[in-house]
C-alpha positions, 0 to 999 in steps of 0.5 A: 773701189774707192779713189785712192785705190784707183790711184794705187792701180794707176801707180802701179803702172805709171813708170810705163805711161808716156806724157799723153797716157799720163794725162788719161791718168790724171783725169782719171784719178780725178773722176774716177766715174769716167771709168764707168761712164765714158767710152774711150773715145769720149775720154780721147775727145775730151782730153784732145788725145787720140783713142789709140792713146785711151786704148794703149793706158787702158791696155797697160793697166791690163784687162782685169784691173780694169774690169775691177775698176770699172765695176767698183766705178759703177757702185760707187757711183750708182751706191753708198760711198765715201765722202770725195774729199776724204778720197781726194786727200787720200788719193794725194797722201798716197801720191807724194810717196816716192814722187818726183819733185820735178813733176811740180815744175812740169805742171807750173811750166805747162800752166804759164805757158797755156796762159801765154798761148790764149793770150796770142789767140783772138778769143783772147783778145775779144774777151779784154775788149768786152771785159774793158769796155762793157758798162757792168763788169762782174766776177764770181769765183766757186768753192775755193776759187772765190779769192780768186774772184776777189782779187781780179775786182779789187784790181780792176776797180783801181783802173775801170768803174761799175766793178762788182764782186759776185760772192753768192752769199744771199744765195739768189746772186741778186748783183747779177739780176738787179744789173740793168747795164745796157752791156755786162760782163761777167767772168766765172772762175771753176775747178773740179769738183765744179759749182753746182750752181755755175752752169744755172748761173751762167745760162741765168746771166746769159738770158739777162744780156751777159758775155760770160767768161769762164776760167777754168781747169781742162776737164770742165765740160759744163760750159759748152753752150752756154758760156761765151768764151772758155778759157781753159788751162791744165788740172793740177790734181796731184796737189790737194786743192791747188792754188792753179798756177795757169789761172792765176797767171792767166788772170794776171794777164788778162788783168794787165790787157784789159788796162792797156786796152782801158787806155786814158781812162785807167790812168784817170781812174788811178788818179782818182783812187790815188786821191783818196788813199791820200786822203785818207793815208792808207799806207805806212809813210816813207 
């Protein structure tokens, strides 16, 4: 069973799924090899709803559906199969049948507002203090999400110095091995379908004396034990290839504690750079 069908199955019962089985939903159109490998009890830990909540979205699709599903899973998965993006857009043709505007709003809605509760949580507040104050900072962005990564160093070079942009061209991420700070920061930024090379990464930079700081969607379960901190904020599924709302805020704010925490030091590095975009007249004149 390919992934739109999947997604045609779960259609099929959605008008009866409460907020939590909808989020089961959404996972599960968005790794349909769950299905087929995790229990539900391991679903339920990984979305942070009780297994009575897997066991009731599951009993609603109903026994022979899923059966069917399951089994198209494991071929899927263990045989030949269409490529996932064709899938995925598929899957997000389908869905904007007869869909609810108003979803769109929910899922903004609950993106700013993890943003605003990481920002209150102590995790949060260490990782501006090392991102502000390590010697090296660095970001790299994965697949899609590398403006995202670009963006957040442009910035940070108007207010901090040794700011450098990871785009893993070369392939071999030399600015992270070639960096002899006595103290390094560096944020990843991942979203399903994940880096392959974000986890080799990470556990590279983590031997080489980095805090790792991850942004990235709720269902990234690479990061445990490697990563420092984990920053995580609602998968946007239901669009194709998503600009996240959650991390660009998320990003935003971090961005913004870290020059409050930057203190005089900011200021001194704008005034800097205000020197040289007069020197060299890189805006229209007023």
């Amino acid at each position: 069973m390919r992934h739109m069908e999947i997604a045609q199955v779960i259609e099929e019962s959605k008008s009866s799924f409460t907020k939590l089985e909808q989020r089961v939903a959404t996972y599960l159109i968005n790794r349909p090899e769950a299905i087929a490998l995790e229990t539900s009890a391991e679903i339920a830990e990984r979305l942070n709803v009780s297994p009575m909540t897997v066991s009731r979205f599951f009993k609603k699709l109903g026994d022979q559906k899923l059966s069917e599903l399951r089994a198209s899973a494991r071929k899927n998965l263990f045989g030949p199969s269409a490529a996932r993006i064709g899938s995925r857009y598929e899957s997000f043709a389908h869905s904007q049948q007869d869909r609810d505007s108003s979803i769109d709003q929910q899922v903004a809605q609950l993106g700013l507002d993890s943003a605003l509760e990481w920002r209150n949580t102590a995790a949060w507040q260490e990782a501006v203090q090392k991102a502000a104050n390590a010697e090296s900072f660095m970001a790299i962005g994965f697949q899609i999400m590398q403006y995202l990564a670009r963006g957040l160093c442009m910035r940070l070079k108007y207010v901090r110095q040794n700011v450098f942009l990871v785009d893993g061209e070369d392939g071999i991420y030399a600015e992270v091995f070639n960096d002899e700070s006595a103290s390094k920061v560096l944020v990843m930024i991942d979203t399903f379908r994940y880096g392959a090379h974000g986890p080799i990464l990470a556990k590279a930079a983590k031997e080489r004396g980095f805090r790792i700081i991850l942004f990235c969607d709720e269902y990234c379960d690479w990061a445990q034990g490697t990563v420092d901190t984990v920053f995580s904020f609602p998968n946007e599924g239901h669009f194709f290839m998503p600009f996240p709302t959650g991390i660009h805020f998320g990003l935003n704010l971090f961005y913004q504690d870290i020059i409050h925490a930057l203190g005089d030091d900011a200021r001194e590095q704008v005034e800097k750079l205000s020197k040289s975009q007069e020197m060299f007249g890189s805006f229209i004149p007023e």
